[in-house]
Structures are given as structure tokens and as C-alpha cells.
C-alpha positions as CSV (number, residue, x, y, z in Angstrom):
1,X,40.6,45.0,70.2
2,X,37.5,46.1,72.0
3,X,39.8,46.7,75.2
4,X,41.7,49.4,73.1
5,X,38.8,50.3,71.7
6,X,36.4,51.0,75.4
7,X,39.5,53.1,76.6
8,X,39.2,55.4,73.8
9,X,35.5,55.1,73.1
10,X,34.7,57.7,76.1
11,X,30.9,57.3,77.5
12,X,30.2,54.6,75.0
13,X,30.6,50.7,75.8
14,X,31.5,48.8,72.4
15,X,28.4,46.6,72.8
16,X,26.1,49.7,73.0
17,X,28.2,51.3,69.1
18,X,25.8,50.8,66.1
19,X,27.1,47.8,64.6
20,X,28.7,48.8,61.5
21,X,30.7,51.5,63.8
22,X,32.0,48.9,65.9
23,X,32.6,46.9,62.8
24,X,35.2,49.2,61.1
25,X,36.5,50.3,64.3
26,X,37.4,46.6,65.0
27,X,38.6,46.1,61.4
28,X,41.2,49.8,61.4
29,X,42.5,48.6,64.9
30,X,43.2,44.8,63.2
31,X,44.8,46.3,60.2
32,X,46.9,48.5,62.8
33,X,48.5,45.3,64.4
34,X,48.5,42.9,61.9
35,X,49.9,45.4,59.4
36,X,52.2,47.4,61.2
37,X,53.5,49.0,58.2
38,X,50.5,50.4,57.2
39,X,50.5,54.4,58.4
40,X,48.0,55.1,61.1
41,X,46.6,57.5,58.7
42,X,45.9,55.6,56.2
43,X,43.9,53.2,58.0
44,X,41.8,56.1,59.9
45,X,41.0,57.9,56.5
46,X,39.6,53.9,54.9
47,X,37.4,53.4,58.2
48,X,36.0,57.0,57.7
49,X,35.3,56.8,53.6
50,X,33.6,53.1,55.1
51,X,31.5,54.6,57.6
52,X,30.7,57.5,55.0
53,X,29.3,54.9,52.5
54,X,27.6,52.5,54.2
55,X,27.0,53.9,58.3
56,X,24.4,56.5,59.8
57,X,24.7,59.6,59.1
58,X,27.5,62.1,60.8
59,X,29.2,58.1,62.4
60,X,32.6,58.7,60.8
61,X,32.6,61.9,63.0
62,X,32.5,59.3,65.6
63,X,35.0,56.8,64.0
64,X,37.5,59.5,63.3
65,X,37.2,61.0,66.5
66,X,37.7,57.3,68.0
67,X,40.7,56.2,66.5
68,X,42.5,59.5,66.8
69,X,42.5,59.0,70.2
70,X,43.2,55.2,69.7
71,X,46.6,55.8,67.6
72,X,47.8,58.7,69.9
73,X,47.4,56.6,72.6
74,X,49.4,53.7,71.2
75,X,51.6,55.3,69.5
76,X,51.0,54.9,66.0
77,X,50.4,58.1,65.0
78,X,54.1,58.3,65.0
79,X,55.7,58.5,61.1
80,X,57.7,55.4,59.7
């Protein structure tokens, strides 16, 4: 998961993220492969009300922006 995650995380390592970033973003990219039928949308839209409630201020700008670029890349954008 952080492999996907540092080659769509452009001039951020995962270990440098705020934690609770890196938290959800681990958690939408789970729910993406153990969940399949889940749509990619879905899962992006839940990580950004999450990082809304509980992260720093303007980080689901960063989340979204993230796992765009993670579900393009794999794919998953793609509709069912």
C-alpha cells in the first residue's frame, strides 16, 4: 500500500505525511483491494469527509488530490 501510495504521493515520502493523512490513505487503498466492488468514488469521497472531520486543516485537498492520481493509475476509476 505505501508503494502505491509514494508513486502517487509526488514530493512527499509516506513517512514524512501527517499521520492521520497517511492513515486514511492506507485505509481507501485497503478498501480498494480488499473490496473491489466498492466504486473508486465512493472510497475517495469517505477518506475525504474523514480527513475533513478529524485531519488538519485544507488535508483532504491533499487526500483527494492523492488518490485521484492513485485510481487513475490503477485503473479503478473505471465504472463497474
Amino acid at each position: 500500500i505505501d508503494r502505491l501510495l509514494a508513486q502517487h504521493a509526488h514530493n512527499w515520502r509516506v513517512e514524512r505525511m501527517a499521520t492521520l493523512d497517511r492513515l486514511v490513505l492506507r485505509l481507501a487503498v485497503h478498501e480498494w483491494l480488499a473490496l473491489p466492488e466498492t466504486p473508486p468514488r465512493v472510497v475517495i469521497n469517505e477518506a475525504i469527509e474523514l480527513a475533513k472531520c478529524f485531519g488538519a486543516e485544507g488535508g483532504h485537498r491533499y487526500i483527494n488530490g492523492v488518490l485521484d492520481k492513485a485510481a487513475a493509475g490503477k485503473g479503478l476509476t473505471r465504472r463497474r
